[in-house]
N, CA, C and O atoms as CSV, one atom per row, in Angstrom:
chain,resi,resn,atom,element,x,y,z
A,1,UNK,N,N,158.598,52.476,91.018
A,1,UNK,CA,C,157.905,53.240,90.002
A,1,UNK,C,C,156.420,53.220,90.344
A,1,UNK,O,O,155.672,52.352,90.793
A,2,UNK,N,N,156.279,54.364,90.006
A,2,UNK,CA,C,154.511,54.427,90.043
A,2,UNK,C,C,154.143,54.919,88.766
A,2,UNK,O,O,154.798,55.575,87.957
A,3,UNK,N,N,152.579,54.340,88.712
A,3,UNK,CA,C,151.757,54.444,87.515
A,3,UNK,C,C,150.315,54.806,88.186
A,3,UNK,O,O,150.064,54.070,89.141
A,4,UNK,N,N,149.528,55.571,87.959
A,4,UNK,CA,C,148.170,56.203,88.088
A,4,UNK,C,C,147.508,55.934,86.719
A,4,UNK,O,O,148.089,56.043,85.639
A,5,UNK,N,N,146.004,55.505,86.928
A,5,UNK,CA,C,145.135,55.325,85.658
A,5,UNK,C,C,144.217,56.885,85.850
A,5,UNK,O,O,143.689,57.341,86.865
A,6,UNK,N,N,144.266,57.298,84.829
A,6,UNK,CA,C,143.807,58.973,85.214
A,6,UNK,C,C,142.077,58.934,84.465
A,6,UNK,O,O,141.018,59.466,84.795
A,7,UNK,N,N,142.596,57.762,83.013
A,7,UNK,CA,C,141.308,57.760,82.471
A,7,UNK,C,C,141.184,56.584,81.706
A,7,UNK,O,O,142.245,56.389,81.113
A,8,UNK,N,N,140.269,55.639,81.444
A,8,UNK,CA,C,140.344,54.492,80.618
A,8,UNK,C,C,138.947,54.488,79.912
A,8,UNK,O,O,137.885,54.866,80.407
A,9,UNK,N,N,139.158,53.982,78.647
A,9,UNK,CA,C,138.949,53.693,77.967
A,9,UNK,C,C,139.059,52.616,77.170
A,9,UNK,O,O,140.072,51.944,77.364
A,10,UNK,N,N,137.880,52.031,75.828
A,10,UNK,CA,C,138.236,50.214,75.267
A,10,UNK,C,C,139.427,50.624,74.255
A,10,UNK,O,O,140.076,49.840,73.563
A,11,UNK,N,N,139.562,51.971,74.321
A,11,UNK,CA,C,140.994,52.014,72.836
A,11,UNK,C,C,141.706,53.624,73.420
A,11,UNK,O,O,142.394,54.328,72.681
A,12,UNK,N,N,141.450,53.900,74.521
A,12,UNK,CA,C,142.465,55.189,74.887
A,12,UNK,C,C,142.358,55.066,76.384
A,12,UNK,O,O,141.345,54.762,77.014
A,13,UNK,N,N,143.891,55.426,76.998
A,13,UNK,CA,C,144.276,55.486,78.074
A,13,UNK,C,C,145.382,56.937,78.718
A,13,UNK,O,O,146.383,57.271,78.085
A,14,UNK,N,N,145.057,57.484,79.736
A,14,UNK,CA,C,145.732,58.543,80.171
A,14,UNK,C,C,146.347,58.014,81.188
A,14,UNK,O,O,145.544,57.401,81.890
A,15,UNK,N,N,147.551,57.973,81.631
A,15,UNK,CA,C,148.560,57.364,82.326
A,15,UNK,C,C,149.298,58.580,82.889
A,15,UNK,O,O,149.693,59.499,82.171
A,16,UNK,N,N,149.465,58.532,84.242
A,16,UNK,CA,C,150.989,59.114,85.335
A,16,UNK,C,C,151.805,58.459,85.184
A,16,UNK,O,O,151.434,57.428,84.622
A,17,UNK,N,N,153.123,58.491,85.458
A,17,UNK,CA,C,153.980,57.779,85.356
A,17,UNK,C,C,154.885,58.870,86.153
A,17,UNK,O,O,155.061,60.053,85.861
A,18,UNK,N,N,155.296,58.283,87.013
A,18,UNK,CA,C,156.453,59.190,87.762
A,18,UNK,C,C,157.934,59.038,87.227
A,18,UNK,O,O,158.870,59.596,87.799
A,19,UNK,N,N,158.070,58.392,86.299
A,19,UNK,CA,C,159.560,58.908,85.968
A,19,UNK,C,C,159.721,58.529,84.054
A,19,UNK,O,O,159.540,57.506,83.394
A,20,UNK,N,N,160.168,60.028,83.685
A,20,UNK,CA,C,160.053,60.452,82.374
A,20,UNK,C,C,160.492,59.704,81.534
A,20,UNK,O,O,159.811,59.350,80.573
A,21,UNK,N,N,162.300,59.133,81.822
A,21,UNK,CA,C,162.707,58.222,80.964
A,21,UNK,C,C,161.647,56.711,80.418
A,21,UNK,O,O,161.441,56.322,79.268
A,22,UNK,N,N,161.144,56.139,81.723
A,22,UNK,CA,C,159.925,54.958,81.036
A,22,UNK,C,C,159.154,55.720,80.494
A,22,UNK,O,O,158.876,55.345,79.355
A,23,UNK,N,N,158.509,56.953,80.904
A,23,UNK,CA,C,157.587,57.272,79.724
A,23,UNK,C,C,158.361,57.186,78.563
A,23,UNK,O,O,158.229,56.116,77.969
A,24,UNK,N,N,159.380,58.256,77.900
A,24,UNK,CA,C,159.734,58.483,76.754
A,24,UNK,C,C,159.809,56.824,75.955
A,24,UNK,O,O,159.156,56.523,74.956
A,25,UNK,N,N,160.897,55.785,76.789
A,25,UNK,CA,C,160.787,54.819,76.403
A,25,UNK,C,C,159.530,53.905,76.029
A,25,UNK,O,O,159.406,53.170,75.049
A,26,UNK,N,N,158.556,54.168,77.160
A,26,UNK,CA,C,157.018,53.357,76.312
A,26,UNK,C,C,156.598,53.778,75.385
A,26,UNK,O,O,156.467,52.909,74.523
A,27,UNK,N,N,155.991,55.690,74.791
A,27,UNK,CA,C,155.995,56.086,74.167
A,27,UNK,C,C,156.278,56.281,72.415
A,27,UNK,O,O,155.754,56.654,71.366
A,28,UNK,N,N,157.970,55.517,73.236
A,28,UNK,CA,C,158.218,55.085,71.487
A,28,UNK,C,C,158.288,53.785,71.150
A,28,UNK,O,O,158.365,53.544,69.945
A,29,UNK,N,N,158.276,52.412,72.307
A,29,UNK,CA,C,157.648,51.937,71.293
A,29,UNK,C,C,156.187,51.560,71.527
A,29,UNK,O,O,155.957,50.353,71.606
A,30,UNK,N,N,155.415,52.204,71.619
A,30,UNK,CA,C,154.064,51.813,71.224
A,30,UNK,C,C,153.884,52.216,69.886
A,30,UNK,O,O,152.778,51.889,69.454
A,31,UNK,N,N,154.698,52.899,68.978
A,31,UNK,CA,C,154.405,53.669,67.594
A,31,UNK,C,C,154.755,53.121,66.595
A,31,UNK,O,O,154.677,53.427,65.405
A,32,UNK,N,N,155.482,51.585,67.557
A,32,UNK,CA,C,155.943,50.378,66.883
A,32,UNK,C,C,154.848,49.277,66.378
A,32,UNK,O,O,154.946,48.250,65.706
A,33,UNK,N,N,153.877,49.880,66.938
A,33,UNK,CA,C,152.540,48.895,66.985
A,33,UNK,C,C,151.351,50.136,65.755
A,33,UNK,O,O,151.038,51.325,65.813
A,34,UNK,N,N,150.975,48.733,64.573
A,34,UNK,CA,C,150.380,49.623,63.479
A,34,UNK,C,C,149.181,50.130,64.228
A,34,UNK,O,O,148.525,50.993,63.645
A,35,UNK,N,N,148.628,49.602,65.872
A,35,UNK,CA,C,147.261,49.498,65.971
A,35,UNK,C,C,147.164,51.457,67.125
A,35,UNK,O,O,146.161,52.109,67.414
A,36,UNK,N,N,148.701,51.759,67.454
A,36,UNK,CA,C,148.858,52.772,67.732
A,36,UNK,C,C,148.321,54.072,66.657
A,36,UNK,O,O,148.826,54.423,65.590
A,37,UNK,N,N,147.086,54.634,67.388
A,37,UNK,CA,C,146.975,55.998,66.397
A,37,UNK,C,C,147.395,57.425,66.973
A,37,UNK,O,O,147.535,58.477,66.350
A,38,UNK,N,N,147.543,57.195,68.207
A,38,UNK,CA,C,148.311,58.489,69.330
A,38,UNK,C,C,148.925,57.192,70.191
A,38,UNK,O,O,148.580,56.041,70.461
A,39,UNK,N,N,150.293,58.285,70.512
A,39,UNK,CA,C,150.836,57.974,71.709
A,39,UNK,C,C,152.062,59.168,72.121
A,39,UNK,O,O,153.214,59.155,71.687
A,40,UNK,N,N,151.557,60.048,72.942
A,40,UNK,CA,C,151.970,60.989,73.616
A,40,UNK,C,C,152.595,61.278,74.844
A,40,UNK,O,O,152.643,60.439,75.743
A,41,UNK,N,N,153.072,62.393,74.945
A,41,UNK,CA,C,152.950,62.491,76.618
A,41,UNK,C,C,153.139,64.072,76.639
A,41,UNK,O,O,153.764,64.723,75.801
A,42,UNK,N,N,152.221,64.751,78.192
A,42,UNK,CA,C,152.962,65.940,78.162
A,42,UNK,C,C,153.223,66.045,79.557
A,42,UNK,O,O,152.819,65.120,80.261
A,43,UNK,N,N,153.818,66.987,80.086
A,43,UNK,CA,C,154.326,67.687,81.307
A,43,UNK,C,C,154.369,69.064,81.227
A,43,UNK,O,O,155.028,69.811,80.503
A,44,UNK,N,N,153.524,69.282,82.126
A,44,UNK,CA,C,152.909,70.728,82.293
A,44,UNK,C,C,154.132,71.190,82.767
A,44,UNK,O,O,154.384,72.241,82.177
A,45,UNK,N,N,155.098,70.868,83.636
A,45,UNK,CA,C,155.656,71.323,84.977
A,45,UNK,C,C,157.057,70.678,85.195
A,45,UNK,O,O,157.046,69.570,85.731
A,46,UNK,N,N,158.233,71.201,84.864
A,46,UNK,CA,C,159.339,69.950,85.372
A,46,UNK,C,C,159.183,69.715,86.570
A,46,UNK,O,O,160.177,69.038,86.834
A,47,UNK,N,N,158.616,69.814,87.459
A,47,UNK,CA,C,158.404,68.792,88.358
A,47,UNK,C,C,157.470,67.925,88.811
A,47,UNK,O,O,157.301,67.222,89.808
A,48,UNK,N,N,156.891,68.181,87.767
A,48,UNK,CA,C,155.466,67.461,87.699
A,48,UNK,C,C,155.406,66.180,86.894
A,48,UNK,O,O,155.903,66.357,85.781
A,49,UNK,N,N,154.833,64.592,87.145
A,49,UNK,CA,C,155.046,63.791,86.745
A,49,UNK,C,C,154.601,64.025,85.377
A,49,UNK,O,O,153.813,64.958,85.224
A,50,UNK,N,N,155.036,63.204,84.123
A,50,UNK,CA,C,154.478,63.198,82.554
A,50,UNK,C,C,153.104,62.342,82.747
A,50,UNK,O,O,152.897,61.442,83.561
A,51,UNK,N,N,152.173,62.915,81.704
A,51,UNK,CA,C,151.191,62.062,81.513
A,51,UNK,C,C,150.821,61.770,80.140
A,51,UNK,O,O,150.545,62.509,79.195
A,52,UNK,N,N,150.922,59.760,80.338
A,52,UNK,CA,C,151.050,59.681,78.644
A,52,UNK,C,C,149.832,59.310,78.216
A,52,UNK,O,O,149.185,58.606,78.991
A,53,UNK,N,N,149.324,59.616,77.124
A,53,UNK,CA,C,147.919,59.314,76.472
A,53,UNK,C,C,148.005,58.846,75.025
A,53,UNK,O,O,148.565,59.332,74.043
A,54,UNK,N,N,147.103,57.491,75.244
A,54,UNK,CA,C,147.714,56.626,74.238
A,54,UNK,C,C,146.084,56.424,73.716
A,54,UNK,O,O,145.217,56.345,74.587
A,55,UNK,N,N,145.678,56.339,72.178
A,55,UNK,CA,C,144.777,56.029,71.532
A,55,UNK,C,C,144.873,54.870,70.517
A,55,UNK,O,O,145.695,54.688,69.618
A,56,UNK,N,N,144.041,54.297,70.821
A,56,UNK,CA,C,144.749,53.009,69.778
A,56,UNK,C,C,143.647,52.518,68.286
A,56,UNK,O,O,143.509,53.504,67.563
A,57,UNK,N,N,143.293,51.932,68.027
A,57,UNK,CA,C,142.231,51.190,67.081
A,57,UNK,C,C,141.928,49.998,67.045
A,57,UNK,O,O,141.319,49.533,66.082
A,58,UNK,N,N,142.475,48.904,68.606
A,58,UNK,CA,C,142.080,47.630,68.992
A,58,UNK,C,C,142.222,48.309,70.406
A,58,UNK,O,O,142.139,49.496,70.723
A,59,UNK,N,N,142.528,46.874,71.355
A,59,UNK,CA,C,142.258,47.620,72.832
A,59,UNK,C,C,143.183,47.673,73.367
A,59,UNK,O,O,144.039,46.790,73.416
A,60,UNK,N,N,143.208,48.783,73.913
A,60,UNK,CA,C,144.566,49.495,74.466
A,60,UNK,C,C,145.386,48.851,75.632
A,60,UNK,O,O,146.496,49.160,76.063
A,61,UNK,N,N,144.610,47.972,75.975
A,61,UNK,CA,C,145.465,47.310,76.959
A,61,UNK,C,C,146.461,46.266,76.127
A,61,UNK,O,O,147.491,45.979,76.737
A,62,UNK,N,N,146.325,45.780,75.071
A,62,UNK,CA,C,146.812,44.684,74.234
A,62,UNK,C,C,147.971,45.049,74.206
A,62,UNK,O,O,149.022,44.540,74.596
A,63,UNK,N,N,147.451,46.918,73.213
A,63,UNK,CA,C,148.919,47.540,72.767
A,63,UNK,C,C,149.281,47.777,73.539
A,63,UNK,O,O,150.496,47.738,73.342
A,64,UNK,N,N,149.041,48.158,74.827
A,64,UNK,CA,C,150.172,48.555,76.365
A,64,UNK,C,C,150.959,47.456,76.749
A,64,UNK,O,O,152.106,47.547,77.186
A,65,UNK,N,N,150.218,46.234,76.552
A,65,UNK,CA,C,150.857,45.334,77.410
A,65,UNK,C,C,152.240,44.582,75.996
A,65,UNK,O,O,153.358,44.136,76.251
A,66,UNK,N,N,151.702,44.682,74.888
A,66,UNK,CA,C,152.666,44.323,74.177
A,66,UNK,C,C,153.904,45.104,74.015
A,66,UNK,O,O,155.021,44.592,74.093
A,67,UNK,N,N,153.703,46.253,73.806
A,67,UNK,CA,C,154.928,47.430,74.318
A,67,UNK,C,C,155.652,47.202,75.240
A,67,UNK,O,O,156.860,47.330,75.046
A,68,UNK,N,N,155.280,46.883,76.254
A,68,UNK,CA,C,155.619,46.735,77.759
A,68,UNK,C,C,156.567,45.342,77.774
A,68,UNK,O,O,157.478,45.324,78.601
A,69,UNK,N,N,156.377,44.071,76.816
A,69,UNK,CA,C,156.963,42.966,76.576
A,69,UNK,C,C,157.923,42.831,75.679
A,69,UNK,O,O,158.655,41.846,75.585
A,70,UNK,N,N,157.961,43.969,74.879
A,70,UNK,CA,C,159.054,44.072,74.026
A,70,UNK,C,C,160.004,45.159,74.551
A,70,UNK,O,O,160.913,45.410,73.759
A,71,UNK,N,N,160.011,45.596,75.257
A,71,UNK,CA,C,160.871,46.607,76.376
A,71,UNK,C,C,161.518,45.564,77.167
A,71,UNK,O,O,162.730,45.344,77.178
A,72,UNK,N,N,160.514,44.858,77.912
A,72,UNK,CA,C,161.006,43.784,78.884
A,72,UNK,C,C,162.346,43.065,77.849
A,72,UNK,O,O,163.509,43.450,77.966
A,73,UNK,N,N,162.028,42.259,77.111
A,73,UNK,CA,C,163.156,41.694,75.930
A,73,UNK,C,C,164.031,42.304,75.580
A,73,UNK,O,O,164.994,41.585,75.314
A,74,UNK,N,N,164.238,43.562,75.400
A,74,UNK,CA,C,165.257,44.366,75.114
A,74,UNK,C,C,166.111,44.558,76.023
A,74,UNK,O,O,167.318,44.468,75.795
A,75,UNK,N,N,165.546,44.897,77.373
A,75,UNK,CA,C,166.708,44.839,78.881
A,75,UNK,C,C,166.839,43.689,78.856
A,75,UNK,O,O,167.855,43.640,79.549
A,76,UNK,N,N,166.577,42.403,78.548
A,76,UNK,CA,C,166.829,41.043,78.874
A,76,UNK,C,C,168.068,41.299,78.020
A,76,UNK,O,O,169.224,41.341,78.440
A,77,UNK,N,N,167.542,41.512,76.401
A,77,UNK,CA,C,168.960,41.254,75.499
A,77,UNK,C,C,170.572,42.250,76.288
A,77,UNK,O,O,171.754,42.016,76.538
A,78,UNK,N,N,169.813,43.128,76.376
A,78,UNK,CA,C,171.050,44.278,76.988
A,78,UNK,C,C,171.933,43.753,78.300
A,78,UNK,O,O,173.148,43.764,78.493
A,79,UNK,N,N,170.584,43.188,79.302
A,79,UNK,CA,C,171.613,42.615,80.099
A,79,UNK,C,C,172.923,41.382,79.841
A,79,UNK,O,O,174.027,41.174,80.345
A,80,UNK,N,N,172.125,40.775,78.821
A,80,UNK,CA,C,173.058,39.587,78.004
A,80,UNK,C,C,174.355,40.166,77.701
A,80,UNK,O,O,175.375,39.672,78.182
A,81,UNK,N,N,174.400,41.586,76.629
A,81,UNK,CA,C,175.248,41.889,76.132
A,81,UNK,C,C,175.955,42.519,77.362
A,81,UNK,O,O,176.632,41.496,77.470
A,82,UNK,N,N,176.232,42.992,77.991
A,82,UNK,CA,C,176.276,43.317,79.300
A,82,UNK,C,C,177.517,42.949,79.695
A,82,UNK,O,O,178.669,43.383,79.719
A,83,UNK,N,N,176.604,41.583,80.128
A,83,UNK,CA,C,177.491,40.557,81.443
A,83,UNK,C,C,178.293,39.686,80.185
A,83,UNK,O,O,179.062,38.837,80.639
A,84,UNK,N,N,178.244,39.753,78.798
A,84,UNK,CA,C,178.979,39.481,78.283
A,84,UNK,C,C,180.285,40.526,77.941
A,84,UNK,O,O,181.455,40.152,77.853
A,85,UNK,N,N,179.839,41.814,77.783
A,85,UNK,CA,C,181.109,42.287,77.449
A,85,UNK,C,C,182.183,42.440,78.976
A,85,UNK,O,O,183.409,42.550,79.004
A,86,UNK,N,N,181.240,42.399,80.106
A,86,UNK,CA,C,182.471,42.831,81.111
A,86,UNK,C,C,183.192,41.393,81.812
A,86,UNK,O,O,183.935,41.440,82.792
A,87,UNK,N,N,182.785,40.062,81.053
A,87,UNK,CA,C,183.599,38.669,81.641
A,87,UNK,C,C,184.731,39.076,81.202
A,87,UNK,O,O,185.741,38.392,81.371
């Protein structure tokens, strides 16, 4: 996976992301976070990577990186349930 920083900012960030499903998935949950005031994405182009732009009201790296850790936990739980249902 690749990620491009297009624009930064102390509370907004414009992000590439070459593949749509992690966008859609970061996207929603950053909206999980009260400190989220945008979190978008568009694609000009289906073949053109999405670019997500996220505005926050603390610093945006906090809410990125906390998003990003509660995603991580969720494939952890999933893999659990997983390798439990196919023993």
């Amino acid at each position: 996976m690749e990620i491009k920083i297009l624009e930064k900012k102390p509370n907004e960030i414009r992000l590439e992301i070459d593949d749509l499903t992690i966008c859609e998935l970061l996207r929603k949950e950053l909206w999980k976070d009260k400190a989220t005031v945008q979190a978008s994405y568009i694609r000009k182009h289906p073949t053109e990577n999405p670019i997500l732009h996220l505005q926050t009201e603390g610093k945006v790296k906090k809410v990125l990186q906390d998003a990003i850790k509660r995603l991580e936990k969720k494939n952890e739980e999933m893999m659990k349930a997983f390798k439990t249902a196919v023993k």
